[in-house]
C-alpha positions in Angstrom: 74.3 -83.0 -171.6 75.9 -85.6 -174.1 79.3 -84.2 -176.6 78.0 -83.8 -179.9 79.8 -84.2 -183.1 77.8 -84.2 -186.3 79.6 -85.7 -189.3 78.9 -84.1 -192.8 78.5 -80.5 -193.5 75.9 -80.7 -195.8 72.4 -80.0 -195.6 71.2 -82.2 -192.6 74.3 -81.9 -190.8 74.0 -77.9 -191.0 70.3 -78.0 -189.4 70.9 -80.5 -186.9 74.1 -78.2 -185.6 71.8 -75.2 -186.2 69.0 -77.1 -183.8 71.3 -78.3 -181.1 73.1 -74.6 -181.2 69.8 -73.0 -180.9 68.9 -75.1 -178.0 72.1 -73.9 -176.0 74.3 -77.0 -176.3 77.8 -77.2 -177.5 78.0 -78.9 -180.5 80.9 -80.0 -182.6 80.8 -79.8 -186.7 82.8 -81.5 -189.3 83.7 -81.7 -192.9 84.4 -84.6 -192.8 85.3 -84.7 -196.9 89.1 -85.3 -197.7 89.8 -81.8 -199.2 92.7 -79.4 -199.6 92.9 -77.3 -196.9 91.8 -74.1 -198.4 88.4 -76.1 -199.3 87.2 -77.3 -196.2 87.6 -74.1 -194.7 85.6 -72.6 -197.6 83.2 -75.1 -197.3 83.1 -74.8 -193.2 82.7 -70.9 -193.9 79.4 -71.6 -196.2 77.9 -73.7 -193.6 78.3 -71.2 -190.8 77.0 -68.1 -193.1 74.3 -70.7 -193.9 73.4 -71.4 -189.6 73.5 -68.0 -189.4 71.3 -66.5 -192.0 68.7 -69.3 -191.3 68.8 -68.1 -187.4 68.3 -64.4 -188.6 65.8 -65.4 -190.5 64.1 -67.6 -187.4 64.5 -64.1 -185.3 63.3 -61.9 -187.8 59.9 -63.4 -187.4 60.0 -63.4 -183.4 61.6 -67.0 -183.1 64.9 -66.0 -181.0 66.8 -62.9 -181.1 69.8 -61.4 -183.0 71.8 -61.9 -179.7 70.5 -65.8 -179.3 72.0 -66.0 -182.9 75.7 -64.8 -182.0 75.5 -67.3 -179.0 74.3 -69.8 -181.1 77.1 -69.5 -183.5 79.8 -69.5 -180.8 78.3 -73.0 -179.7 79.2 -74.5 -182.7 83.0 -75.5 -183.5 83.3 -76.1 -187.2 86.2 -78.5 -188.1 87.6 -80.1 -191.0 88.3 -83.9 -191.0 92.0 -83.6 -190.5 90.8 -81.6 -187.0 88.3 -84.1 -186.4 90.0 -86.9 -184.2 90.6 -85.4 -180.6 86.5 -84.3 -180.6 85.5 -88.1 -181.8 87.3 -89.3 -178.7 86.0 -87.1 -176.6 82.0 -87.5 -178.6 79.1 -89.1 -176.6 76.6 -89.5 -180.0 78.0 -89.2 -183.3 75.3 -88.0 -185.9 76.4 -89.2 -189.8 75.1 -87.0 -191.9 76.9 -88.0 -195.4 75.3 -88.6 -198.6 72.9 -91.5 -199.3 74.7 -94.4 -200.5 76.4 -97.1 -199.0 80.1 -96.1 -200.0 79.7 -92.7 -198.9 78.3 -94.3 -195.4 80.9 -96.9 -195.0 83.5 -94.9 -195.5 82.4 -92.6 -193.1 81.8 -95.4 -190.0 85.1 -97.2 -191.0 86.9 -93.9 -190.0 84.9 -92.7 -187.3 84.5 -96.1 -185.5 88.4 -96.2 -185.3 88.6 -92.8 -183.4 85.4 -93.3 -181.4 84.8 -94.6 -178.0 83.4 -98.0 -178.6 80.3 -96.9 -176.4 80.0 -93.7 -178.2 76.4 -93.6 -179.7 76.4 -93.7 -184.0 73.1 -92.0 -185.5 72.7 -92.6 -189.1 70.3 -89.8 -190.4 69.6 -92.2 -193.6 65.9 -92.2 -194.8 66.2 -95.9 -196.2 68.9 -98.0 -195.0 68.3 -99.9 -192.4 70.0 -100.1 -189.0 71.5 -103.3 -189.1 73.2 -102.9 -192.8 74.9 -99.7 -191.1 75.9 -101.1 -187.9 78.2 -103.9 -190.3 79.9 -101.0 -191.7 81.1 -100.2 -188.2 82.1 -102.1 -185.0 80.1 -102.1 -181.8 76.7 -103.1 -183.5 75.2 -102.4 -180.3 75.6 -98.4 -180.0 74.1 -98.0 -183.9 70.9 -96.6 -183.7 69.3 -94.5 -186.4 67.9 -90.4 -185.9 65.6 -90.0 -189.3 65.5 -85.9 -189.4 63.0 -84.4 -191.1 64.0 -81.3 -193.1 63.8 -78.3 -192.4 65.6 -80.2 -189.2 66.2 -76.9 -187.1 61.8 -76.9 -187.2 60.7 -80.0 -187.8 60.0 -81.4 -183.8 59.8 -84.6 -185.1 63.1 -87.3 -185.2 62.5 -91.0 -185.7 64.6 -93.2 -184.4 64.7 -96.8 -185.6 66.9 -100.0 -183.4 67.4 -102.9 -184.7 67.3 -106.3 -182.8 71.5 -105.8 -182.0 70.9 -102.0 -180.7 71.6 -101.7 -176.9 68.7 -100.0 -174.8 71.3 -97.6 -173.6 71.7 -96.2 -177.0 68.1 -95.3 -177.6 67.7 -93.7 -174.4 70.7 -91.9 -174.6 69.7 -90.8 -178.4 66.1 -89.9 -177.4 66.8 -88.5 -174.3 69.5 -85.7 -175.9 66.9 -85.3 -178.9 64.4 -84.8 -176.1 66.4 -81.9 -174.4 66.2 -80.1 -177.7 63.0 -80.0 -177.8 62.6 -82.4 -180.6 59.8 -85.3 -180.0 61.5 -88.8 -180.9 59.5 -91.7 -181.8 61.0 -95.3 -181.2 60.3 -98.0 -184.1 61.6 -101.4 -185.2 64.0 -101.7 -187.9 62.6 -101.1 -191.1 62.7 -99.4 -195.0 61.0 -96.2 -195.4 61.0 -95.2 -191.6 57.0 -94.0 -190.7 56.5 -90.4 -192.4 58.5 -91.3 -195.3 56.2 -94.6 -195.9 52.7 -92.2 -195.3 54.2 -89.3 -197.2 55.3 -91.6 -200.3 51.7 -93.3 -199.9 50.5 -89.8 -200.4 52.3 -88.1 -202.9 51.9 -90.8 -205.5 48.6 -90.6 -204.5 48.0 -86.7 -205.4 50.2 -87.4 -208.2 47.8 -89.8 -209.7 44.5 -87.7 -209.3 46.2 -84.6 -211.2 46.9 -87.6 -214.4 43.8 -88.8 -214.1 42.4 -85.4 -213.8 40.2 -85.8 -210.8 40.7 -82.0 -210.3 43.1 -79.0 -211.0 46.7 -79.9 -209.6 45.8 -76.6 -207.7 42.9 -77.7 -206.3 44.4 -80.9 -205.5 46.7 -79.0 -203.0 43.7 -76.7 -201.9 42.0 -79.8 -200.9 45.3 -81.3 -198.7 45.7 -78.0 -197.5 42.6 -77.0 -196.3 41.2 -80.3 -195.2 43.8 -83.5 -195.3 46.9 -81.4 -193.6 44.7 -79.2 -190.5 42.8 -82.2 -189.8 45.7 -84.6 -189.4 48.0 -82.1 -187.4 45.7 -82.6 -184.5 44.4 -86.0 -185.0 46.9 -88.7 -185.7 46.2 -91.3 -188.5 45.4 -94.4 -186.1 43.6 -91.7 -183.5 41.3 -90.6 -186.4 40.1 -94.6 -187.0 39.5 -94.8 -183.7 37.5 -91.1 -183.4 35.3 -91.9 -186.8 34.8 -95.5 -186.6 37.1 -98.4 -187.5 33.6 -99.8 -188.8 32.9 -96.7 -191.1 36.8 -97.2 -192.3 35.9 -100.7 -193.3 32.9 -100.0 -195.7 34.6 -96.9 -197.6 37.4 -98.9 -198.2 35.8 -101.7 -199.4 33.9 -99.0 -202.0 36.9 -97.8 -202.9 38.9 -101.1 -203.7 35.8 -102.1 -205.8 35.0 -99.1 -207.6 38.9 -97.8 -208.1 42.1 -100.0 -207.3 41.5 -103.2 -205.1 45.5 -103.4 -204.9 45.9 -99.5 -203.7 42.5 -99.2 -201.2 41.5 -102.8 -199.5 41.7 -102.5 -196.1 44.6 -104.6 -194.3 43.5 -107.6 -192.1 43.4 -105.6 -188.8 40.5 -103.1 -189.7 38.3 -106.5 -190.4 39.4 -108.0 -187.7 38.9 -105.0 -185.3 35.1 -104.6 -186.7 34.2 -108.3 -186.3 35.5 -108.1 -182.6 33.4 -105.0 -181.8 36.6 -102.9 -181.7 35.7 -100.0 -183.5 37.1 -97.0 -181.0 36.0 -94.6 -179.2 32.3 -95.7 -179.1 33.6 -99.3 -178.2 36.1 -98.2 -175.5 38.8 -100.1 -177.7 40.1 -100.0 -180.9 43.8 -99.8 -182.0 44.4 -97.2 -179.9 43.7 -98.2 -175.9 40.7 -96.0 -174.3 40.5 -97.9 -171.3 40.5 -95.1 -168.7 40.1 -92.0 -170.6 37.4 -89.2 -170.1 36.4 -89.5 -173.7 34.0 -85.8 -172.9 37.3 -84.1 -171.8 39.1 -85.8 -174.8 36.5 -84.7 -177.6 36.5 -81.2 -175.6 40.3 -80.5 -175.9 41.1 -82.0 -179.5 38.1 -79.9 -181.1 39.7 -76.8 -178.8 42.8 -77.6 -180.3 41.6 -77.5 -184.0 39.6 -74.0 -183.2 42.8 -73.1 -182.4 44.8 -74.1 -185.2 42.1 -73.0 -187.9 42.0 -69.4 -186.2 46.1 -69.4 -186.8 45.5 -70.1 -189.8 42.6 -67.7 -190.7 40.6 -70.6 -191.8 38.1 -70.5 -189.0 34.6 -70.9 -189.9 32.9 -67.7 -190.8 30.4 -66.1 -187.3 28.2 -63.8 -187.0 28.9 -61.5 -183.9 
């Protein structure tokens, strides 16, 4: 397994230690602030009270046990900057986990790029700069490659990580394959703003946020209606999967109802769903679509996603109501 060292003992870099910890890998932690002594070591205390609550919390509810949480604290080596040196040497992937502005970040690669190995991997955890404006705050372009975390990270399974057109193959697969062991489920993607869940989520949000000041409905019934319906159903079915499973086609017409009848600029379809119905490539029923059905038991398929969702909706205790 890869040497760790997460940079930045804040929020993100606190669950990333707590998830790696959890996991059973040694992980190393830094402040990497220049404070007093007495500071960082206050500040290195709060952050292992903080692991260590959230894991008691975790076992409390059946995830782990109160002995997995004293391992998983002895895992972790909490350090303050002036410590931090001899383990950046030593690192494998580097996670930065400082605040989001460009200072704060370079700042942060200047130093660490100077201790580092010059094939030691750099993860950014930024949500919105890209990959190439952080890899010229370093040196070694090639070994930058972004992990987007999604908070909580010590639940979340997914990290995406982003390469630009400089990042070395070797990076990635050394980055996904350590995120992998964890248990976490990467997803590679090009070099862009906004990442993929951020873009849908923003999409999204302003989205709810404009139905409640329109009044469409109730804020509360606003959520009611994502919990209940938009959130189950997409936790099974991915986005570009559910086009595919309804009907590029039927995508196509409600959009076009919608663009006329609310906001042409926030519901017109983009070029590919025309272009996929004028071709015939509608899904499922056409054996194509944007996703690739070309060898798939599409019976066994239907069968196993509509088990899943049973399942999910019984979880949740929003199964549909059967008499016995």
């Amino acid at each position: 397994m890869s040497k760790i060292v997460i940079l930045g003992a804040g929020r993100m870099g606190r669950g990333i230690a707590q998830a790696y910890a959890a996991a059973g890998e040694v992980i190393t932690l830094c402040d990497v602030k220049d404070r007093p002594p007495g500071d960082s070591a206050r500040v290195l205390a709060e952050a292992k009270a903080e692991i260590k609550n959230d894991l008691t919390f975790l076992a409390s509810i059946g995830l782990g046990s109160e002995v997995a949480v004293g391992a998983a604290l002895e895992r972790i080596s909490f350090l303050s900057r002036s410590e931090a040196p001899a383990a950046l040497a030593d690192a494998d992937i580097i996670f930065e986990g400082v605040p989001e502005t460009q200072a704060a970040k370079r700042a942060l690669f200047q130093w660490a790029c100077q201790l580092a190995r010059g094939n030691a991997v750099m993860s950014s955890t930024s949500s919105t700069m890209s990959v190439s404006d952080l890899a010229k705050m370093g040196t070694h372009p090639e070994r930058f490659v972004s992990g987007h975390w999604l908070n909580p990270a010590m639940l979340m399974p997914l990290v995406e990580v982003a390469r630009s057109s400089s990042t070395d193959q070797t990076a990635v697969d050394t980055l996904t394959t350590s995120l992998e062991h964890i248990g976490k489920h990467p997803v590679v993607m090009k070099d862009t703003p906004g990442y993929i869940v951020p873009r849908l989520q923003a999409m999204a949000l302003n989205a709810a946020a404009r139905m409640a000041e329109e009044g469409v409905a109730a804020p509360a019934a606003i959520d009611k209606a994502v919990r209940m319906g938009f959130g189950v159903r997409y936790a099974i079915l991915g986005l570009l999967e559910f086009i595919d499973f309804g009907g590029n086609d039927i995508l196509y017409y409600a959009t076009d109802y919608l663009s006329k009848n609310l906001d042409a600029n926030r519901f017109s379809s983009p070029p590919i769903v025309a272009e996929n119905m004028k071709a015939g490539r509608n899904g499922i029923r056409d054996g194509k679509g944007i996703l690739d059905w070309e060898g798939v038991d599409i019976p066994a398929y239907r069968a196993q996603r509509l088990e899943a969702f049973v399942n999910l909706l019984s979880f949740l205790k929003l199964g549909p109501k059967m008499q016995r």
